[in-house]
N, C-alpha and C positions, 0 to 999 in steps of 0.2 A: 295449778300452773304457777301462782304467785311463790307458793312454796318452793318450788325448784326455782323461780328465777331469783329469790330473796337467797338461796342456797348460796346457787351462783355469786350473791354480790358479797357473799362474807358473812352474813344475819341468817339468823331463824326468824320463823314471823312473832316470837317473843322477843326478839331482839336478844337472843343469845349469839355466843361465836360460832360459826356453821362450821363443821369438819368437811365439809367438802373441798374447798379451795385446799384443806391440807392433804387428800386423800388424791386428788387429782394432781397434786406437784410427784405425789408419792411415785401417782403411775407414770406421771412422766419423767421422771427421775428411771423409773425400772426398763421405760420401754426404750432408753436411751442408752442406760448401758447396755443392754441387750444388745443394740446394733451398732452401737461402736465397738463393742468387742466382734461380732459378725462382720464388719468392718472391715476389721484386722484379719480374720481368720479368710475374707472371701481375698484382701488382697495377696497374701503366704499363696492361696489357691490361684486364681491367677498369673501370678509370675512362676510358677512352676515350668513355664512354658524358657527362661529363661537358663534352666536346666536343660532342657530337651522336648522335643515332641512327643515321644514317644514316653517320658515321666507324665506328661499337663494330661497323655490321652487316660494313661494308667489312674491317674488320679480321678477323672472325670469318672469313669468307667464305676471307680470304688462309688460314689456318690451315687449313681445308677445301681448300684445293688449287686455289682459283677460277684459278689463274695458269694449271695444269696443264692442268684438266682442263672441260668445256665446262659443265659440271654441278659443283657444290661437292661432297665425296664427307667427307659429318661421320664416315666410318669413319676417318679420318683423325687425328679429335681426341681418338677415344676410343684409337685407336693408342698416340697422345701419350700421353696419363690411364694407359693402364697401364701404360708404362714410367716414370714421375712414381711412381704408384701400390707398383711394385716395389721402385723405389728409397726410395721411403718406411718400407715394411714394414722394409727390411731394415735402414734405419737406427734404427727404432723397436727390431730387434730388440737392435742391437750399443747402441744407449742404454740398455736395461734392466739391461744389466751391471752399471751402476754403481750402481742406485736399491736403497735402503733394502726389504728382502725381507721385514721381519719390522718388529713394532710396537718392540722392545728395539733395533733399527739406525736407527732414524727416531727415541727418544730418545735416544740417546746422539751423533746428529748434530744435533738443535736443543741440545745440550747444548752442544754443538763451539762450535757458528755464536754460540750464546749469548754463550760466554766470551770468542770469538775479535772480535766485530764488526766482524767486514770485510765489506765491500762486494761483493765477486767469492764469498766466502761464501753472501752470502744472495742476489746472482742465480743461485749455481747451485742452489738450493732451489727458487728461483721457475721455473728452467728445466728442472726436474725434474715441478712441477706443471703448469705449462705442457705440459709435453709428453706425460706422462699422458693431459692433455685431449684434445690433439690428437690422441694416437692414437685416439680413437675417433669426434670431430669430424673430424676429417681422411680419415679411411676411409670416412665416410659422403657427405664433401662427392664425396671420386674415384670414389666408386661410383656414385654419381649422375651425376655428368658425362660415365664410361663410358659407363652404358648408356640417357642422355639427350642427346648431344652433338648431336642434332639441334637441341635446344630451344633451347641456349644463341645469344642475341640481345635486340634490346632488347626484344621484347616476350614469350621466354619467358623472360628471367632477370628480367623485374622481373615478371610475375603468379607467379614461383616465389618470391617476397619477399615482394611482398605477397598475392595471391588464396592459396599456398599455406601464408602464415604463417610463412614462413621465417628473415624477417628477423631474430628472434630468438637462432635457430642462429649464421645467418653471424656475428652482432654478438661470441656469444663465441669463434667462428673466428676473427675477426680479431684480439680480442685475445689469444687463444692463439698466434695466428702469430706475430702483429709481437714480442710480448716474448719467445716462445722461440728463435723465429728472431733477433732484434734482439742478444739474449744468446747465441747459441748463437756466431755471427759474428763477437763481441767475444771470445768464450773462445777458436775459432778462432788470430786475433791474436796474441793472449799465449801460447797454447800451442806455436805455432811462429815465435812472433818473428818475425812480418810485422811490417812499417812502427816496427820498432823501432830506436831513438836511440840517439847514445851512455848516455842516463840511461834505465833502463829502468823504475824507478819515473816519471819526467814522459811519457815514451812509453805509457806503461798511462793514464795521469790524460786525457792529451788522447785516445786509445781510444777511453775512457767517456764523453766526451764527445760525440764522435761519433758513439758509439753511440746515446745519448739523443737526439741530433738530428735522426737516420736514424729511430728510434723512434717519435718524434713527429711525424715529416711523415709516415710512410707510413699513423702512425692516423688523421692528419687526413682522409690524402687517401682509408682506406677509406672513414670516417663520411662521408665527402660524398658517396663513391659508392654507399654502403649506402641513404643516404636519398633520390639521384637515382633508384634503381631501385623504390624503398617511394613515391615521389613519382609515379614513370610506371605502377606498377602499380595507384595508387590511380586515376589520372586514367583507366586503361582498365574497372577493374572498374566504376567509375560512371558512364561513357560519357560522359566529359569527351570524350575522344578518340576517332579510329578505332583500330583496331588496327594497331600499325607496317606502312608498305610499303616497301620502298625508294623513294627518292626518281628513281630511273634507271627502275621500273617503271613507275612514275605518271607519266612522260612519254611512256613508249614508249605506254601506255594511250591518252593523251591523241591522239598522233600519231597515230594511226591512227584513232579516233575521227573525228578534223579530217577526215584523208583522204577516210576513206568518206561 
């Protein structure tokens, strides 16, 4: 036990340098691009809905297996959600390493950030709160998708927005996502000298910049799709509309209808 906690602090119990603290930045470095790239791919999936209903269903459907299998089989996506799900936990857990444990380490770090006023400072403050949030937003959102992966389409993801009141939720999910993940990708970067220049203070500046513009399109394009789905679930709870069908069903209805 002394072994792994001496591990933990840096030392071997020779007082050598331990490889743990560097093997656990490693995996948290990996478990992090993982879901910021996952990120990006579930918000493309998502706003699909902003194309049409009848694309977001198509799409969901492929992710269920519709290629495979005759029937769409949503065990499939909840498959997905808990390997996403794992990989999150376990990044949450190797992230808590480094956060402020006590109220005397959380002053003596706005003390830091105070004196210091740097920039990469105080997003990793912000990517600390941030991620806080998320872990308990974020566990709530994959637990739900687990063991609702049936539901997800366009007419149970936007009555889970609006009839269920949700839109609320997701609105501070998405900003805890886009800036921790937005910042977490940027530290990424700079931590292992990707897409770095011969000047590596101008290589950092344009980064952040990128960062910010990657930041900015992906909140846009949630808030449109937050409010495309708060917009179809309002239009079904007042019976603007029918309730989504696909567009492939209501032909085949039709046809046969003609037929007979």
């Amino acid at each position: 036990m002394s072994d792994l906690l001496e591990g933990f602090l840096g030392t071997s119990v020779e007082g050598k340098k331990s490889r743990v603290p560097a093997k656990l930045d490693y995996f948290q470095s990996a478990t992090g691009l993982f879901l910021g790239l996952f990120m990006w791919g579930h918000m493309f999936f998502v706003s699909t809905i902003l194309i049409s209903k009848d694309f977001m269903y198509t799409i969901t459907k492929m992710f269920e297996g519709s290629f495979l299998f005759k029937e769409p089989q949503s065990w499939i996506v909840s498959a997905m959600v808990f390997f996403v799900f794992v990989i999150f936990i376990v990044h949450a857990m190797l992230g808590m390493r480094k956060l402020p444990i006590n109220f005397r380490q959380y002053q003596a770090y706005k003390t830091h950030a105070g004196m210091m006023k740097h920039d990469d400072t105080t997003m990793w403050l912000t990517q600390a709160f941030t991620g806080f949030a998320m872990f308990f937003l974020g566990s709530a959102h994959l637990l739900m998708m687990m063991v609702q992966a049936d539901t997800i389409g366009p007419y149970g993801s936007s009555m889970r927005m609006y009839g269920d009141v949700m839109w609320p939720f997701y609105l501070l999910l998405l900003l805890a996502v886009e800036f921790h993940g937005g910042i977490g990708l940027y530290r990424l970067c700079v931590k292992w000298g990707w897409f770095e220049g011969p000047d590596a203070k101008v290589s950092r500046k344009k980064l952040k910049q990128v960062k910010w513009l990657i930041t900015g399109f992906f909140l846009a394009l949630g808030l449109l799709t937050l409010a495309a789905y708060v917009k179809i679930g309002y239009e079904y709870s007042n019976g603007l509309v029918d309730k989504y069908k696909p567009t492939a069903q209501i032909e085949v209805t039709y046809d046969v209808k003609v037929r007979a």
